[in-house]
Every structure is written in structure tokens, then in C-alpha cells.
NUNU-105574 format. One record per residue (C-alpha): residue number from 1; y, x, z. Coordinates in Angstrom, 3 decimals. Each point is the difference from the previous one (the first is absolute). Layout:
<rs>
  lumro         v         u         w
    NUM         Y         X         Z
...
</rs>
This chain:
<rs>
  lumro         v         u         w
      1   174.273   -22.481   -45.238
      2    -1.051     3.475     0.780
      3    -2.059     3.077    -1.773
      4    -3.028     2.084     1.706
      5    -0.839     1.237     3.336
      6    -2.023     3.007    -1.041
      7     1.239     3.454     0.233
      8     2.047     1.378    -2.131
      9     1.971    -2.984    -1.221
     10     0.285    -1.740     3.133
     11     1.968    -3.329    -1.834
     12    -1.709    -2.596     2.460
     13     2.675    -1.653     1.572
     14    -1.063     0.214     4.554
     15     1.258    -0.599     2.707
     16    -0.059     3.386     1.683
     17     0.078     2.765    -1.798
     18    -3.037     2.785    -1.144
     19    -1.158     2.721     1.614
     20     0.520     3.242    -1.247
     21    -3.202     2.822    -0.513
     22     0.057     0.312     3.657
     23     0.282    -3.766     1.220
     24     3.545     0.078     1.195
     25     2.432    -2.534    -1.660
     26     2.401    -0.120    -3.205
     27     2.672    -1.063    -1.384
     28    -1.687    -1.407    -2.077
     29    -0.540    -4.195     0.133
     30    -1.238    -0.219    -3.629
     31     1.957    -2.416    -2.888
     32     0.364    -3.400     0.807
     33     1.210    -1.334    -4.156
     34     1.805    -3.458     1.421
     35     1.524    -0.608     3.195
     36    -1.358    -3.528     1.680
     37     3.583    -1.551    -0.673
     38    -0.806     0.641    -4.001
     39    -3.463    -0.759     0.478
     40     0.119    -3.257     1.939
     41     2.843    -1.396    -2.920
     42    -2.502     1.124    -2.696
     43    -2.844    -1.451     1.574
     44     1.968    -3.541     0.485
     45     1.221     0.425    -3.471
     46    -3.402     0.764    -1.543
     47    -1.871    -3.041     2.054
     48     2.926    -2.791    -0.428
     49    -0.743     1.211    -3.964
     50    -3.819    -0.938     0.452
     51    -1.269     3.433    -0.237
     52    -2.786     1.718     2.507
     53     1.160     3.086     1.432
     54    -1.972     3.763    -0.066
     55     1.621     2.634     2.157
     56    -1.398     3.606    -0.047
     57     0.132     0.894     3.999
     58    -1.520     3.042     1.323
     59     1.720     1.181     3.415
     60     0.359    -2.111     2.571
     61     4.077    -0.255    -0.502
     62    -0.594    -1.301    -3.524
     63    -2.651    -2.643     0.847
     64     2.008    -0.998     2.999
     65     3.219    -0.332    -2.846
     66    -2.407    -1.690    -2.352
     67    -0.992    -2.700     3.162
     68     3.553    -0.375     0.443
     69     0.856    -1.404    -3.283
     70    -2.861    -2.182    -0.078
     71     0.770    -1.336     3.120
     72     3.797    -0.734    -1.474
     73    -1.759    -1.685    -3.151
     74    -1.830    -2.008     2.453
     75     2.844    -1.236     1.934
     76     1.721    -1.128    -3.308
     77     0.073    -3.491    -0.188
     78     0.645    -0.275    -3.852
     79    -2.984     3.025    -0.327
     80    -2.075    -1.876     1.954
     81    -1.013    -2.450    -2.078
     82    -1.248     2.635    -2.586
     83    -1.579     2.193     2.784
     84    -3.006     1.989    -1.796
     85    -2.328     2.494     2.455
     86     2.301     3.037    -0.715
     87    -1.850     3.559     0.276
     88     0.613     3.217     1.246
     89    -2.351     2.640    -0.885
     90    -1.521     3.246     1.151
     91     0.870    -0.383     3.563
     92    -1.145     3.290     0.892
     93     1.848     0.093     3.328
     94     1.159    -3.320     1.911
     95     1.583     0.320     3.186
     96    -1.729    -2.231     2.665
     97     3.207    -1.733     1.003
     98    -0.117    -1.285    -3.573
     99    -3.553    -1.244    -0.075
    100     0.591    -3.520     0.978
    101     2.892    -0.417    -2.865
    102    -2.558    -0.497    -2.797
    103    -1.661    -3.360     0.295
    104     3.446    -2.051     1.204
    105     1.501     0.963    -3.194
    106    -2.938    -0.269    -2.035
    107    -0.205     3.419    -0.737
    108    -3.561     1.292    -2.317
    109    -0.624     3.378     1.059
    110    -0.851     1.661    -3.299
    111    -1.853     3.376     0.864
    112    -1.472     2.559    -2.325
    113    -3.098     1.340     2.601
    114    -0.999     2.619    -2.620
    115     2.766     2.108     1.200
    116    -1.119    -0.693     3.838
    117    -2.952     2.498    -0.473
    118     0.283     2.868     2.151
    119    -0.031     3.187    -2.236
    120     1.403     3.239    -0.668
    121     3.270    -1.801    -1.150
    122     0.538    -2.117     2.822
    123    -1.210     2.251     2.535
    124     2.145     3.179    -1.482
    125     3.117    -1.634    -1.342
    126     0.007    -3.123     2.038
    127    -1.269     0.322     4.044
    128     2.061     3.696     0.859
    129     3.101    -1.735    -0.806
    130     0.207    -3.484     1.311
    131    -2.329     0.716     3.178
    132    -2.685    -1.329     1.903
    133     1.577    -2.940     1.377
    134     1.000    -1.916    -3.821
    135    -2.843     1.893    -2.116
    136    -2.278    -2.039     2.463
    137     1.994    -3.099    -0.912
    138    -0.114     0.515    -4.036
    139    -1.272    -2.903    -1.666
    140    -0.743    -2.906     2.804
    141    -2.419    -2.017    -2.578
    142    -1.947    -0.826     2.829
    143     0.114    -3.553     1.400
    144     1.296    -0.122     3.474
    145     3.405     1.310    -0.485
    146     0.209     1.296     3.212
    147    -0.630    -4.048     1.308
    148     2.542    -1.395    -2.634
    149    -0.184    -2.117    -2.768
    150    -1.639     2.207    -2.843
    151     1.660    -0.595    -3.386
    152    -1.609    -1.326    -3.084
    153    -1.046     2.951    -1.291
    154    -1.010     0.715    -3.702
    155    -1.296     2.999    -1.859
    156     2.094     1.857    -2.592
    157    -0.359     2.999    -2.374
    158     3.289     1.676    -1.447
    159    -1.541     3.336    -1.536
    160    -3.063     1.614    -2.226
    161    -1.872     1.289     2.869
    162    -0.619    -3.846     1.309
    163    -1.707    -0.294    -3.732
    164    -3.455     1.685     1.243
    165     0.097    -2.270     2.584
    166     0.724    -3.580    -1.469
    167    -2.896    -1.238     2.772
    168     2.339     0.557     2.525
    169    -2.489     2.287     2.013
    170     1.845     2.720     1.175
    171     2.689    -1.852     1.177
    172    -2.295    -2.753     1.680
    173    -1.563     3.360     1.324
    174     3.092     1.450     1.544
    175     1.225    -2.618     1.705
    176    -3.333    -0.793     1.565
    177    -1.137     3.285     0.915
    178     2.524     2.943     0.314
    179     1.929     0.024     2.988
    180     3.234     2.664    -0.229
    181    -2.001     2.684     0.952
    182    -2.938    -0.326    -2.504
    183    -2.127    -1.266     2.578
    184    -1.751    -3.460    -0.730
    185     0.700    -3.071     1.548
    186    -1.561    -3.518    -0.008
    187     1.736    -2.508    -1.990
    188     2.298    -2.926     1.462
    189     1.316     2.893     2.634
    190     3.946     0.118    -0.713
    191     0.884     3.039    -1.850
    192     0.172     3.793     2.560
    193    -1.946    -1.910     2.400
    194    -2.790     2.338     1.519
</rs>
């Protein structure tokens, strides 16, 4: 649905747009690849056909795109019967308003927590140019959701670095214990709580 928040390619799809060098806003929204309309008649398409659906959703205007067609594909009478738990994967940033979306439609949160650990890259080409405010809310593994209905959530791996860890420890590590800053937190806290 949408490419990668880090800086400089800036593809992930949001719903405001990313701060320049010296935190004030661009122009710049990121690339959202399908418009819902598109999306949501794919998605009915693809489900009525008996296949489960992957989306690749980053920023927080793709995954709310990718929720929107999986909410049409669960409204479909002649999908229903062939509904499948459809994913949407990587998640990095979900906008709170959008939190309580997953389990209706029986949405499986796919994330990739390797990429959750806080690091040179994320810290340098991530956190200057979204802000405080969403780098706090980048990847909300936690269970809570903020009071709403967490997804089903499932781990993932979609490139070599994930290899060295086929344990699953740094991920399981990230989202336990690295809160946006790089401070620890205690696990079952929802994600940028302090």
C-alpha cells in the first residue's frame, strides 16, 4: 500500500506530513500505491475468490486504507462466506482513532519487531522527521491498545537481517522493553506509555 518512513525515501504513505531537518512540516505526505476505492474492490475481489489477503502498510494513511478495504471485504455478503483473517503488516505507525478497527474486521496485525529497535537508523533517519508525538506511537505491539480491542497479532520476517534472529528475540525484545525514547519499559504497558 505504501513504501518507507525513514529518511531519505520517505514512501510511507501518513496522514500528516514529515518534518523537515528542523521539525517544521512538508509537503511531503509520502506514496500511498492504491487509493481505498481500488483497494476495497481488490480486497472484495481477492476474498469472494477464496484467497487471504497481505497488505504492506507502514504510515498511518496506508494502514488506515488497508483497514478500509478489509472492512469493505467484510461487509460483502458473497465474500463473507470465504472470509479468511486478512493481514496487514509492519504497522509501524497506527493512528489511535484506528486502533479499535482491527478485531471487528478480523484484522491479524502482522509486525516485524526487529525493525522496532531503537538504533542509529531509527533514531537518525526516523524520530527528526516524523516527531515526538508519532515516533512515540511507532509500533503499538503492546496489548492494551490504548483500552481497545488489541488485534490478533502474529510475527513476520520479510528480509535477511530477521535471519540472525529466527528466535524471534529482538523483536520479542523491542516490543517489551524499548519505549520511543530508548528508555525501558515493563511489558503489557501500551506502546509510548511512560
Amino acid at each position: 500500500v505504501d513504501g518507507v518512513m525513514e529518511f531519505p525515501a520517505q514512501t510511507a504513505a501518513m496522514l500528516t506530513p514529515y518534518l523537515d531537518a528542523d521539525g517544521r512540516p512538508t509537503d511531503n505526505y509520502g506514496d500511498l500505491y492504491i487509493t481505498s476505492k481500488q483497494f476495497s474492490k481488490l480486497m472484495v475481489a481477492g476474498q469472494r475468490a477464496g484467497w487471504q489477503m497481505h497488505s504492506h502498510a507502514i504510515g498511518d494513511r496506508a494502514v488506515r486504507t488497508a483497514i478500509e478495504a478489509y472492512e469493505a471485504a467484510a461487509r460483502d455478503d458473497r465474500a463473507r462466506s470465504h472470509r479468511l483473517g486478512h493481514a496487514i503488516t509492519h504497522l509501524e505507525l497506527v493512528h489511535p482513532s484506528d486502533y479499535d478497527r482491527f478485531a471487528p474486521a478480523g484484522i491479524i496485525a502482522t509486525y516485524q519487531l526487529q525493525w522496532a529497535v531503537r538504533n542509529a537508523f531509527t533514531l537518525d533517519a526516523l524520530r527528526p522527521y516524523i516527531g515526538e508525538e508519532r515516533f512515540d506511537r511507532l509500533y503499538p505491539a503492546q496489548p492494551g491498545w490504548g483500552g481497545q480491542p488489541s488485534p490478533r497479532p502474529a510475527r513476520a520476517a520479510d528480509a535477511r537481517p530477521v535471519a540472525a534472529d529466527a528466535h524471534g528475540r529482538v523483536g520479542a525484545t523491542a516490543a517489551l522493553t524499548v519505549d520511543g525514547h530508548g528508555r525501558g519499559r515493563h511489558a503489557g504497558r501500551p506502546h509510548g506509555a511512560r
